[in-house]
C-alpha positions as CSV (number, residue, x, y, z in Angstrom):
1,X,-3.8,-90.9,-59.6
2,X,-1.2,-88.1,-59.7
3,X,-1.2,-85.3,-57.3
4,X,-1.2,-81.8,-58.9
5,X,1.2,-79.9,-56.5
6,X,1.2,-75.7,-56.8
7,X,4.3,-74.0,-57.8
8,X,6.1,-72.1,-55.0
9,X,5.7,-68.6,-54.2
10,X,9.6,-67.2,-54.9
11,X,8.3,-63.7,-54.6
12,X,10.0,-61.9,-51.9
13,X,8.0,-59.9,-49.4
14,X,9.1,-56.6,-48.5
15,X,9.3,-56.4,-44.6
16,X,7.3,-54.6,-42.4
17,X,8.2,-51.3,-41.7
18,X,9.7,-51.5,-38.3
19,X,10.0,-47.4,-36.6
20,X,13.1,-48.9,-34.4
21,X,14.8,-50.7,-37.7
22,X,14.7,-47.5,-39.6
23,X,16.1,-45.6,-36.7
24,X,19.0,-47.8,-36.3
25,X,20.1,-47.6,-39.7
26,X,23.2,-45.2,-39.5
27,X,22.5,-42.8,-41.8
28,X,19.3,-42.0,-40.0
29,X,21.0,-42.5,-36.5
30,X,24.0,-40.3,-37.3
31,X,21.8,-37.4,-38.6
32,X,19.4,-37.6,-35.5
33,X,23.1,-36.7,-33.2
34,X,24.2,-34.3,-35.8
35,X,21.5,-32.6,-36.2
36,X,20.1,-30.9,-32.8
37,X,23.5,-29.4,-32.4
38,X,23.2,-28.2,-36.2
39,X,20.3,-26.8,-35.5
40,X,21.3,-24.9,-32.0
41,X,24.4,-23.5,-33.3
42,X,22.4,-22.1,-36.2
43,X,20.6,-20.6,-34.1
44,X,23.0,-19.4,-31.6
45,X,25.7,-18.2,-34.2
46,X,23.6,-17.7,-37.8
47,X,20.6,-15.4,-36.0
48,X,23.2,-12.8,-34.4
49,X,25.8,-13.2,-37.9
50,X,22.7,-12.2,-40.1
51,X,20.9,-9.8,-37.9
52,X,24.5,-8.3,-37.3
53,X,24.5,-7.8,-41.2
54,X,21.1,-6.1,-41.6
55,X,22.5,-3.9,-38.8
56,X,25.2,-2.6,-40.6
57,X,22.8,-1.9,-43.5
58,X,21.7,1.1,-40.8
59,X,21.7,4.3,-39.3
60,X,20.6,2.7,-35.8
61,X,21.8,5.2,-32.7
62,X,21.0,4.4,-29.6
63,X,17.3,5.3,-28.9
64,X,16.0,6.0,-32.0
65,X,14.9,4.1,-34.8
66,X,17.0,2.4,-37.6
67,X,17.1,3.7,-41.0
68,X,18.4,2.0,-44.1
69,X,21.5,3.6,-45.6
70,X,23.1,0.6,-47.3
71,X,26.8,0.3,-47.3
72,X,27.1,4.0,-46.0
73,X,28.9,2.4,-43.0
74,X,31.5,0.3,-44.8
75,X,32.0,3.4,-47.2
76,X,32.8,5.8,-44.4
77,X,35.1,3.1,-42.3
78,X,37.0,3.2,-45.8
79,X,38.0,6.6,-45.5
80,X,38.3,6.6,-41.8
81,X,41.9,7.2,-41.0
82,X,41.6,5.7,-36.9
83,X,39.5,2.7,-39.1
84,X,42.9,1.8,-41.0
85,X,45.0,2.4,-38.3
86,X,42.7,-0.4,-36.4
87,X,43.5,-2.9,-39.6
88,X,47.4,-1.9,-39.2
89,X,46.8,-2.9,-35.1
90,X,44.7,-6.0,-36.0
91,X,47.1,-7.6,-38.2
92,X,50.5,-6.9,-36.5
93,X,49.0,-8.3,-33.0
94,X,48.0,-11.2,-34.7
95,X,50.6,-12.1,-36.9
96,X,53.4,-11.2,-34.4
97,X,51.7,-12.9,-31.3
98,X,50.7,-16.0,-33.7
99,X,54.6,-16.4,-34.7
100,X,56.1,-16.2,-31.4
101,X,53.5,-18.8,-29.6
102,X,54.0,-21.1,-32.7
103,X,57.8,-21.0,-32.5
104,X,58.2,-21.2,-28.2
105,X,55.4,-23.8,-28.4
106,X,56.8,-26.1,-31.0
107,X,60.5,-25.6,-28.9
108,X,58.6,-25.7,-24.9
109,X,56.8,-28.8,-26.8
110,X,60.0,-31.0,-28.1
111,X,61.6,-30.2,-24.7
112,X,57.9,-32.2,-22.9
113,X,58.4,-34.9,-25.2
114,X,61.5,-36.0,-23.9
115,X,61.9,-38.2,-20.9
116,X,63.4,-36.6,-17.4
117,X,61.8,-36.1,-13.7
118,X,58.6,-34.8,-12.6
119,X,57.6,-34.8,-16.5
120,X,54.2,-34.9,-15.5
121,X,54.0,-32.4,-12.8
122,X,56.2,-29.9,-15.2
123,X,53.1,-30.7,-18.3
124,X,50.3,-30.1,-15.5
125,X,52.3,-27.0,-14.2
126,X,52.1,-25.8,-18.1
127,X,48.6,-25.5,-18.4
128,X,48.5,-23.2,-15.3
129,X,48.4,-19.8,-17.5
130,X,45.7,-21.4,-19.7
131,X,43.6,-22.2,-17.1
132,X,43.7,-19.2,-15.0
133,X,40.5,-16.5,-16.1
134,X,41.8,-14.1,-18.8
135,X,40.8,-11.5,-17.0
136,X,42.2,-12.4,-13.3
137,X,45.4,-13.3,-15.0
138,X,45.1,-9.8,-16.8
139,X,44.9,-7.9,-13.9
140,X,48.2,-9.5,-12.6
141,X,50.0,-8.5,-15.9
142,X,48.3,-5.1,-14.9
143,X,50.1,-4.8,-12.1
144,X,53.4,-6.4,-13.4
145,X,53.4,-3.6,-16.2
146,X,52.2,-0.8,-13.7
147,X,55.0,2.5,-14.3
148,X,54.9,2.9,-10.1
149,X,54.7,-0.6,-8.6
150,X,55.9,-2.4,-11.7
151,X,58.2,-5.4,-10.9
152,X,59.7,-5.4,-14.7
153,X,60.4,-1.6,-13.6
154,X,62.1,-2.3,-10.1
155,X,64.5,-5.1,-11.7
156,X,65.5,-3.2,-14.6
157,X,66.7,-0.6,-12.4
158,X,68.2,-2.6,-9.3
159,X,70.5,-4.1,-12.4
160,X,70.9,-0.1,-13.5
161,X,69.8,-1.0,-16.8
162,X,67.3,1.4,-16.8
163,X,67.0,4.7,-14.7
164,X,64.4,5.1,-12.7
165,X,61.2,5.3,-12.5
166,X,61.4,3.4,-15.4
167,X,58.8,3.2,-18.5
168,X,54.9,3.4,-18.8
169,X,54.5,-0.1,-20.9
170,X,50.9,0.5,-21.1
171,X,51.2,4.3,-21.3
172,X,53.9,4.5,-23.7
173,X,52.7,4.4,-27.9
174,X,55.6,2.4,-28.5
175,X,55.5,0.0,-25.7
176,X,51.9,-0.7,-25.7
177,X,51.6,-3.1,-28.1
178,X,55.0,-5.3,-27.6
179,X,53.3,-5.7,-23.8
180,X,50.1,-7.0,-25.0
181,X,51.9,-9.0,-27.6
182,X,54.1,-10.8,-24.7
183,X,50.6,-11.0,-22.5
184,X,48.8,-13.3,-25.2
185,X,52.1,-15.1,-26.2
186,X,52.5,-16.5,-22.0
187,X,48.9,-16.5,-22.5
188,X,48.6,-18.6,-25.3
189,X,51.8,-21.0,-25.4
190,X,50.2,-23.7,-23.2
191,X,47.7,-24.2,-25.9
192,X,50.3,-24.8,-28.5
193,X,52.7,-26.3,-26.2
194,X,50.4,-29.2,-25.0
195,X,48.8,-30.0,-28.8
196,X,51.6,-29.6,-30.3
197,X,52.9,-32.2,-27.8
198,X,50.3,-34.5,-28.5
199,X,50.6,-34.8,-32.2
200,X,54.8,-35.1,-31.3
201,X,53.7,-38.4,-29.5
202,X,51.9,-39.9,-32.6
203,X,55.4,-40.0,-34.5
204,X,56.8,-43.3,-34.5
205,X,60.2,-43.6,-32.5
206,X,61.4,-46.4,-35.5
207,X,61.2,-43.2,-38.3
208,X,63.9,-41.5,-35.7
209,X,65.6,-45.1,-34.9
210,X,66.2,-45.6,-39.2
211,X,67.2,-42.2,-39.5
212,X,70.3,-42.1,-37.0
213,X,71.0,-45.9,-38.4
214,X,71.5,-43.8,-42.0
215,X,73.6,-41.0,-40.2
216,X,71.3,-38.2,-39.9
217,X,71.7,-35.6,-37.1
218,X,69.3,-33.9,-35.0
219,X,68.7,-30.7,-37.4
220,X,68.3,-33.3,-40.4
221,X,65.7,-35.4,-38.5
222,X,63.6,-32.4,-37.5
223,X,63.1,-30.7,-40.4
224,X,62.8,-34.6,-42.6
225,X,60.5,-35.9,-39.7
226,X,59.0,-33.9,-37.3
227,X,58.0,-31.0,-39.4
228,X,56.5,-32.7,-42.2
229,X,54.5,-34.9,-39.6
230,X,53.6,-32.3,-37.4
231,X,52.3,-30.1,-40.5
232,X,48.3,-31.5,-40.1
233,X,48.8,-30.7,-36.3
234,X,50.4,-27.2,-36.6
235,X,47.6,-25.8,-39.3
236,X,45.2,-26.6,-36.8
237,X,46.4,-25.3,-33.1
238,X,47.6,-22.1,-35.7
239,X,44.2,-21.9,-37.3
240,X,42.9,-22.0,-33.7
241,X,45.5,-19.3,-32.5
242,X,45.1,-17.0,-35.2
243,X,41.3,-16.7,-34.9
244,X,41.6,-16.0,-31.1
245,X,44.1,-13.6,-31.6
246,X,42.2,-11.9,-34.2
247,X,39.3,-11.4,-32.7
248,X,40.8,-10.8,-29.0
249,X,38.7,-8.7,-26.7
250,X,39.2,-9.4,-22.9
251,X,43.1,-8.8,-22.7
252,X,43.1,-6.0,-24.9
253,X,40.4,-4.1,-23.1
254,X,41.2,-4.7,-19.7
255,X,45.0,-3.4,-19.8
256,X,44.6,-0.5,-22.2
257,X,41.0,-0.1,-23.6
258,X,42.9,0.5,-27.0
259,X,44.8,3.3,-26.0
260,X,46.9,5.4,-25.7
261,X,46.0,7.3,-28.9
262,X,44.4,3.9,-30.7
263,X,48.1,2.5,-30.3
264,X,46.6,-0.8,-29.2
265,X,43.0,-0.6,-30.6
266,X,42.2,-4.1,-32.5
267,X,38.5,-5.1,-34.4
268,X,36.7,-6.1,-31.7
269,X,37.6,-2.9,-28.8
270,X,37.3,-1.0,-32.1
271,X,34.0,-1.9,-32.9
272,X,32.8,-2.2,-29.2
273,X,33.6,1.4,-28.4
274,X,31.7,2.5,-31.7
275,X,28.8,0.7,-30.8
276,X,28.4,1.2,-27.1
277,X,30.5,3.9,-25.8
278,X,29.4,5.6,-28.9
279,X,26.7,4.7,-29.3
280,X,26.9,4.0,-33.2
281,X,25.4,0.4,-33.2
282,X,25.1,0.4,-37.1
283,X,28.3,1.7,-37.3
284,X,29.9,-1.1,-34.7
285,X,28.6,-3.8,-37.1
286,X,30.7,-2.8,-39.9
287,X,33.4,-2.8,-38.1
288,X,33.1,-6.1,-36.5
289,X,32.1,-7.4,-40.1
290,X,34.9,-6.6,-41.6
291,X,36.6,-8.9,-39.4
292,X,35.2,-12.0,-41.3
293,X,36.5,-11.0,-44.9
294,X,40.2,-10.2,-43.4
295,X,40.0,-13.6,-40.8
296,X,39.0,-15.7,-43.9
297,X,42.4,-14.2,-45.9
298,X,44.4,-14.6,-43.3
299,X,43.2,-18.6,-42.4
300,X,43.4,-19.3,-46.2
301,X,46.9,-17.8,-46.9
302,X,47.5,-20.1,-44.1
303,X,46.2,-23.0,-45.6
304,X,48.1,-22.4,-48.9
305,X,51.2,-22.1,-47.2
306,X,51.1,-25.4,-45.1
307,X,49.5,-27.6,-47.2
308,X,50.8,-31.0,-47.8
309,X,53.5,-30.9,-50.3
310,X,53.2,-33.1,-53.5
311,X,55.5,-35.6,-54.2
């Protein structure tokens, strides 16, 4: 008699659905990190941003109640002579201040990469204006630029390069904002110095070794090498530097408060005096608005310029 055996079942059954297995996929797992900080800097940045927009949409004074009056703001900071004058401030701080940290840092930073004594103390000792607070290491520059007890003052005139007293460098129109320039450049180099270091320390020694085999100097190796290397690293720290120079408050405000006569006065002590000191808040968000349009051009005529060239 001949057993009758039942086909096999070949179907395949779909797992259980396992809570744990599904949250260790990575697409799930990588959201669940992502997105709590997504969701706190929306609220943290994107509330103020928008709230700072519907604000600018108003007549809001201090004390009394807003009332809409649409792009009256940003129509009368057009015609607003001091209002250009702040633009004129805004961009030469930047631009200048930007220049000089990226061309001292890139020279402070080849120096660090090369090997002599107490290399590490002299890259610890670097970061020293970096770390210090803005504001306590403001104060000192306070004091080194002061017209009666200024020590810039006293050796220019021991050397009788200068009679004395000597000049006001936070007083003087024309002075004003060189000093603040050279505050945020001694300010700022470490930053570029040290990442600009880093990325120097990614570039193979063999690329240099097969260049001076083929006979190339110094000059010919930095500008065939380094530079074209280094471009990824310099976009960044610059990117970095130009939208803390731009939007500067601290430094500015402590050593001249914009003045004297707006010679110094930038977006954000601009827009901080409108809004508190004058109690304009409707007016004070325009002005710090129009930061973002200007920032934005200035960040993507950066990226033109130092993108990757095609070969």
């Amino acid at each position: 008699m001949t057993a009758i055996v039942a086909p096999a079942d070949t179907t395949r059954r779909r797992p259980a659905f396992s809570l744990a297995r599904w949250l260790e996929r990575p697409g799930v797992f990588s959201w669940m990190m992502v997105g709590p900080p997504i969701i706190f800097l929306g609220m943290l940045v994107g509330y103020p941003f928008f709230y700072g927009i519907w604000l600018s949409l108003l007549n809001r004074p201090v004390a009394a109640e807003g009332k809409f009056i649409g792009l009256d703001n940003y129509i009368a900071d057009w015609h607003d002579p001091a209002f250009w004058q702040v633009v004129i401030n805004t961009f030469v701080y930047t631009i200048v201040a930007t220049i000089l940290k990226m061309v001292f840092g890139l020279g402070l930073a080849l120096v660090m990469n090369q090997d002599f004594r107490f290399k590490n103390l002299t890259r610890a000792l670097l970061l020293l204006p970096f770390i210090v607070p803005t504001v306590l290491s403001t104060i000192a520059w306070q004091w080194i630029l002061d017209p009666a007890f200024s020590v810039i003052n006293w050796t220019l005139v021991t050397l009788h390069l200068i009679a004395p007293p000597g000049p006001s460098w936070l007083g003087n129109p024309d002075l004003a904002m060189g000093s603040l320039i050279i505050v945020n450049v001694w300010r700022g180099l470490p930053f570029y110095a040290i990442t600009l270091l880093a990325g120097l320390q990614t570039i193979s020694p063999d690329l240099y070794e097969a260049a001076t085999i083929d006979g190339a100097g110094t000059w010919t190796k930095f500008r065939y090498i380094t530079l074209p290397l280094m471009k990824p690293v310099i976009f960044i720290v610059t990117m970095f530097s130009v939208i803390f120079t731009f939007a500067d408050f601290q430094l500015i405000y402590v050593l001249t408060r914009g003045g004297p006569a707006n010679s110094t006065q930038v977006f954000a002590t601009y827009a901080f005096d409108v809004a508190m000191n004058g109690g304009q808040f409707g007016q004070g968000a325009a002005i710090a608005l129009t930061m973002v349009p200007a920032l934005a051009l200035m960040i993507a005529a950066m990226a033109i310029y130092l993108r990757p060239s095609k070969s």
